[in-house]
mmCIF file of the C-alpha atoms, coordinates in Angstrom:
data_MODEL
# 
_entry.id   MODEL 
# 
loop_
_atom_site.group_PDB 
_atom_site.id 
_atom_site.type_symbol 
_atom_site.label_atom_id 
_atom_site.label_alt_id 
_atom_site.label_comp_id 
_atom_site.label_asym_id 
_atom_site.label_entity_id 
_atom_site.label_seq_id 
_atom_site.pdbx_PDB_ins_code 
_atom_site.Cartn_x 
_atom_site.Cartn_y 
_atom_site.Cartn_z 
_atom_site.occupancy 
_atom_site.B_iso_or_equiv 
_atom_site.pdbx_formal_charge 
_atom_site.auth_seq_id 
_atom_site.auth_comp_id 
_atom_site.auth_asym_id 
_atom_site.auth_atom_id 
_atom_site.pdbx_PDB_model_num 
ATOM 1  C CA . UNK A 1 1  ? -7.198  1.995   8.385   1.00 0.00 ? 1  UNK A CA 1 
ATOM 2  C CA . UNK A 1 2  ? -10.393 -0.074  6.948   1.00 0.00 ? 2  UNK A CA 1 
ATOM 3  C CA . UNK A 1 3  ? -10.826 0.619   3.502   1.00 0.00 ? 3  UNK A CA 1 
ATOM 4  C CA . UNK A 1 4  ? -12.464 -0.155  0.157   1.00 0.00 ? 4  UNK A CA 1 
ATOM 5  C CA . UNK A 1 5  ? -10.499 -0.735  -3.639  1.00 0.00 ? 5  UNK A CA 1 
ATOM 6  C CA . UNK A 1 6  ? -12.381 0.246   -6.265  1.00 0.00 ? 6  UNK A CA 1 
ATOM 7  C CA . UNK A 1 7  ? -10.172 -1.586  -8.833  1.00 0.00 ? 7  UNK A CA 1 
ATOM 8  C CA . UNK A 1 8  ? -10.237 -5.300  -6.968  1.00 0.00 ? 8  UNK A CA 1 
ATOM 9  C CA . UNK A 1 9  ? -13.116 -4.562  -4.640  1.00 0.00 ? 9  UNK A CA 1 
ATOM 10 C CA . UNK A 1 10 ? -11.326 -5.706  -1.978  1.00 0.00 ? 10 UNK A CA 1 
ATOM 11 C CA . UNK A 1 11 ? -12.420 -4.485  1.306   1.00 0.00 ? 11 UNK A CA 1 
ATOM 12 C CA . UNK A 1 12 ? -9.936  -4.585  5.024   1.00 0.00 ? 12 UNK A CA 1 
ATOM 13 C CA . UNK A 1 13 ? -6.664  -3.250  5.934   1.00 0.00 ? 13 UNK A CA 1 
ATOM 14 C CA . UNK A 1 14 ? -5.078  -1.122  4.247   1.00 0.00 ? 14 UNK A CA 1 
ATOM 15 C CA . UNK A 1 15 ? -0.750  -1.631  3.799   1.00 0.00 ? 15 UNK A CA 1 
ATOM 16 C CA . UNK A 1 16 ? 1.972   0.665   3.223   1.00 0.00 ? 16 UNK A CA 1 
ATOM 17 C CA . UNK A 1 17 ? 3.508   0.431   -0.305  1.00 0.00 ? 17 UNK A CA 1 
ATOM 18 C CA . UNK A 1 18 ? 6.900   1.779   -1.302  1.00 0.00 ? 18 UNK A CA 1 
ATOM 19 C CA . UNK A 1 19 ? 6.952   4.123   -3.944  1.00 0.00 ? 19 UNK A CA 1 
ATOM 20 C CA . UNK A 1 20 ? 9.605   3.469   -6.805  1.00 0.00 ? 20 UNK A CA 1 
ATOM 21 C CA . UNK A 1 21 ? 11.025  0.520   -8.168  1.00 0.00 ? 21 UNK A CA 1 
ATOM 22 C CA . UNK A 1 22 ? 12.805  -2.359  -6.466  1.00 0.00 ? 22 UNK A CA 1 
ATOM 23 C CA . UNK A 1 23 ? 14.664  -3.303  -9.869  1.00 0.00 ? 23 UNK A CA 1 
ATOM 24 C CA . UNK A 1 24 ? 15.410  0.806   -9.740  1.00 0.00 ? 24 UNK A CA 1 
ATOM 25 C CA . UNK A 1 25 ? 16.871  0.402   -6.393  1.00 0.00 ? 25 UNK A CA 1 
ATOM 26 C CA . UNK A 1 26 ? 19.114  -2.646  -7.005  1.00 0.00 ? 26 UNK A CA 1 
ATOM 27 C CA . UNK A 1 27 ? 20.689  -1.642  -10.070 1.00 0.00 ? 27 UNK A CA 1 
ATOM 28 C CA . UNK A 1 28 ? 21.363  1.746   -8.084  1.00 0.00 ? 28 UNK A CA 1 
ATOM 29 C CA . UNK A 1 29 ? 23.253  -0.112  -5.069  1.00 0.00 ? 29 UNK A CA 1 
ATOM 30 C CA . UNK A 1 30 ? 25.225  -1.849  -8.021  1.00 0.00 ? 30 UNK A CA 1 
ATOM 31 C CA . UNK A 1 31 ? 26.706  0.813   -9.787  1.00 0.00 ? 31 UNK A CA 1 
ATOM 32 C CA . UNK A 1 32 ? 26.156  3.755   -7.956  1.00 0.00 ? 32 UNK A CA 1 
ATOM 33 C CA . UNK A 1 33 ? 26.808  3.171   -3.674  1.00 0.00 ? 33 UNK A CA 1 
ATOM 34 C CA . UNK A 1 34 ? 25.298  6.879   -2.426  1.00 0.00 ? 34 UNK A CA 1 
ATOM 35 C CA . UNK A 1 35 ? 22.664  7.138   -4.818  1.00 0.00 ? 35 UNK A CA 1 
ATOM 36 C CA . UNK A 1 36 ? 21.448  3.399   -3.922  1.00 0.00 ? 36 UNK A CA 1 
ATOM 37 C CA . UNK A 1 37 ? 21.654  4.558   -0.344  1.00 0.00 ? 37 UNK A CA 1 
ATOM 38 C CA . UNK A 1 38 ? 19.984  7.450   -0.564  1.00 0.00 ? 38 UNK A CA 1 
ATOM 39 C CA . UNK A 1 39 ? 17.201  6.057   -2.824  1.00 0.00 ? 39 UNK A CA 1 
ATOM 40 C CA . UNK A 1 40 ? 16.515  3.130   -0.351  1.00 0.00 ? 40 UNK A CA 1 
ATOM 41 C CA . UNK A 1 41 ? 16.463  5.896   2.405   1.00 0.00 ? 41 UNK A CA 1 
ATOM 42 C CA . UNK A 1 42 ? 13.838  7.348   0.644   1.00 0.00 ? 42 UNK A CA 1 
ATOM 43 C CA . UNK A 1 43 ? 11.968  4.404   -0.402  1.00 0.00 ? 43 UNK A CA 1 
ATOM 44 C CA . UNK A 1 44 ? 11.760  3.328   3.305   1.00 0.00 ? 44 UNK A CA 1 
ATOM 45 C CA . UNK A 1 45 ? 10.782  7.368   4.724   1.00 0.00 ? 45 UNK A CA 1 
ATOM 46 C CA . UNK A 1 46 ? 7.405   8.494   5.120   1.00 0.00 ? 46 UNK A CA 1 
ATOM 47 C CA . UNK A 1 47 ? 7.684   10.773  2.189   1.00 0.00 ? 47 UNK A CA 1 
ATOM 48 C CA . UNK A 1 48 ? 8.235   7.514   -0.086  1.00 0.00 ? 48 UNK A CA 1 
ATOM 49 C CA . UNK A 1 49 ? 5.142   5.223   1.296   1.00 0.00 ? 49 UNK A CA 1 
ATOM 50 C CA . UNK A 1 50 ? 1.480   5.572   0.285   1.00 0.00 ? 50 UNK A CA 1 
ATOM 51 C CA . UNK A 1 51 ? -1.436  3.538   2.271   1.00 0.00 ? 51 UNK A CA 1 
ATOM 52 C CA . UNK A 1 52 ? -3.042  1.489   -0.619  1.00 0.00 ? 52 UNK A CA 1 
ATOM 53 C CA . UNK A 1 53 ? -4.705  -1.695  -1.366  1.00 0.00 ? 53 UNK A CA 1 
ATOM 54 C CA . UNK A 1 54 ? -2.321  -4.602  -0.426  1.00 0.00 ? 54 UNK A CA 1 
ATOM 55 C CA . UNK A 1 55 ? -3.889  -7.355  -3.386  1.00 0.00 ? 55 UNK A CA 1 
ATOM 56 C CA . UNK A 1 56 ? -3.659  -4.788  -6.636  1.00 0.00 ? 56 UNK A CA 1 
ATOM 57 C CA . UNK A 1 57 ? -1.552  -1.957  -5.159  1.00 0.00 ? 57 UNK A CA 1 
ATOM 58 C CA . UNK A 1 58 ? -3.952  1.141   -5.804  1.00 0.00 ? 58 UNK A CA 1 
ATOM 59 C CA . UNK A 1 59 ? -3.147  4.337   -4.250  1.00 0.00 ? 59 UNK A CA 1 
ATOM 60 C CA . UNK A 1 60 ? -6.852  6.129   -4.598  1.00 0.00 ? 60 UNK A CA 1 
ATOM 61 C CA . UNK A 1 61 ? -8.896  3.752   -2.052  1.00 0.00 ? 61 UNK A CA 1 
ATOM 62 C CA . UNK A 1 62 ? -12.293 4.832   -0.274  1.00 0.00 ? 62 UNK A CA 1 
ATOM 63 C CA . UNK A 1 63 ? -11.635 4.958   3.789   1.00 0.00 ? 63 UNK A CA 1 
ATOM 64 C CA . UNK A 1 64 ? -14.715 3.208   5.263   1.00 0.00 ? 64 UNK A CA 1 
ATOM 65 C CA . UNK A 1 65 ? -15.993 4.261   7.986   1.00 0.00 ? 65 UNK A CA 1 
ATOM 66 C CA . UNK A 1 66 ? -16.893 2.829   11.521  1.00 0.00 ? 66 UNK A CA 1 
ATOM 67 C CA . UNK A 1 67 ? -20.953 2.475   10.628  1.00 0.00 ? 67 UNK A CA 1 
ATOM 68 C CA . UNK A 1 68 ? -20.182 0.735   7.239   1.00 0.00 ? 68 UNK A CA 1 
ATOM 69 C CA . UNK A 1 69 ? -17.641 -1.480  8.373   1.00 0.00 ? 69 UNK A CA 1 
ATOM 70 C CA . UNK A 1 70 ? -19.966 -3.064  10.675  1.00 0.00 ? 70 UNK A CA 1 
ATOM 71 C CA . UNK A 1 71 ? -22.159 -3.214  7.814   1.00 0.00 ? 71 UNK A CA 1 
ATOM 72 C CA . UNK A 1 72 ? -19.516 -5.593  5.741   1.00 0.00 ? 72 UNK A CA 1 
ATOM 73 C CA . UNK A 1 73 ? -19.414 -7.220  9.067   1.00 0.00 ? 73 UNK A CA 1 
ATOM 74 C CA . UNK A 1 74 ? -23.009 -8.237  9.655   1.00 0.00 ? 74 UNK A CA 1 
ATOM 75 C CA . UNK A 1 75 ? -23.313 -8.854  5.627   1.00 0.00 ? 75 UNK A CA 1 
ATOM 76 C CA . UNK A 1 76 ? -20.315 -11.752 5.683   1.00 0.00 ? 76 UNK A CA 1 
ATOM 77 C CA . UNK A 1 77 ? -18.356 -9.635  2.966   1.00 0.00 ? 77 UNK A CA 1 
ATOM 78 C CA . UNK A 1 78 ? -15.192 -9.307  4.903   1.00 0.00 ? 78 UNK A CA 1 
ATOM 79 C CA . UNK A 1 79 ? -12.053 -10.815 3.025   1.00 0.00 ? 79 UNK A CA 1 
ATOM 80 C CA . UNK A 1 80 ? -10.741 -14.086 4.559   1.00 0.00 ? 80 UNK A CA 1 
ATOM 81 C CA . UNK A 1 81 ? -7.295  -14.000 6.011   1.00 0.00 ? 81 UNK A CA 1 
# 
């Protein structure tokens, strides 16, 4: 889904981010085995993903839509990959 950030202004595709904490999750798979299972399980479900900016991470995001994304088109403001 096209999108624009309002934090970074970045403007493209938007990326699935895991909710939680990665640091969270490891130190659960160290001292805790079903609770660090579980957690990753949920980390990697639907319930525990958010579409979001991919540079800074923000979860409220504007959807563009078709017409304006051929604007950013024409106008040379697309990000480069």
């Amino acid at each position: 889904m096209k999108i624009v950030c309002p934090s970074c202004n970045y403007v493209g595709e938007s990326a699935a981010i895991a909710k939680g904490s990665r640091k969270l999750e490891i130190t659960l798979w160290c001292c805790f085995i079903l609770p660090g299972m579980l957690y990753t399980m949920w980390r990697q479900s639907r319930d525990g993903q958010y579409q979001g900016c991919p540079q800074c991470r923000e979860g409220k995001v504007r959807l563009i839509s078709r017409k304006d994304w051929k604007t950013y088109e024409r106008s040379g403001k697309l990000p480069t990959i």
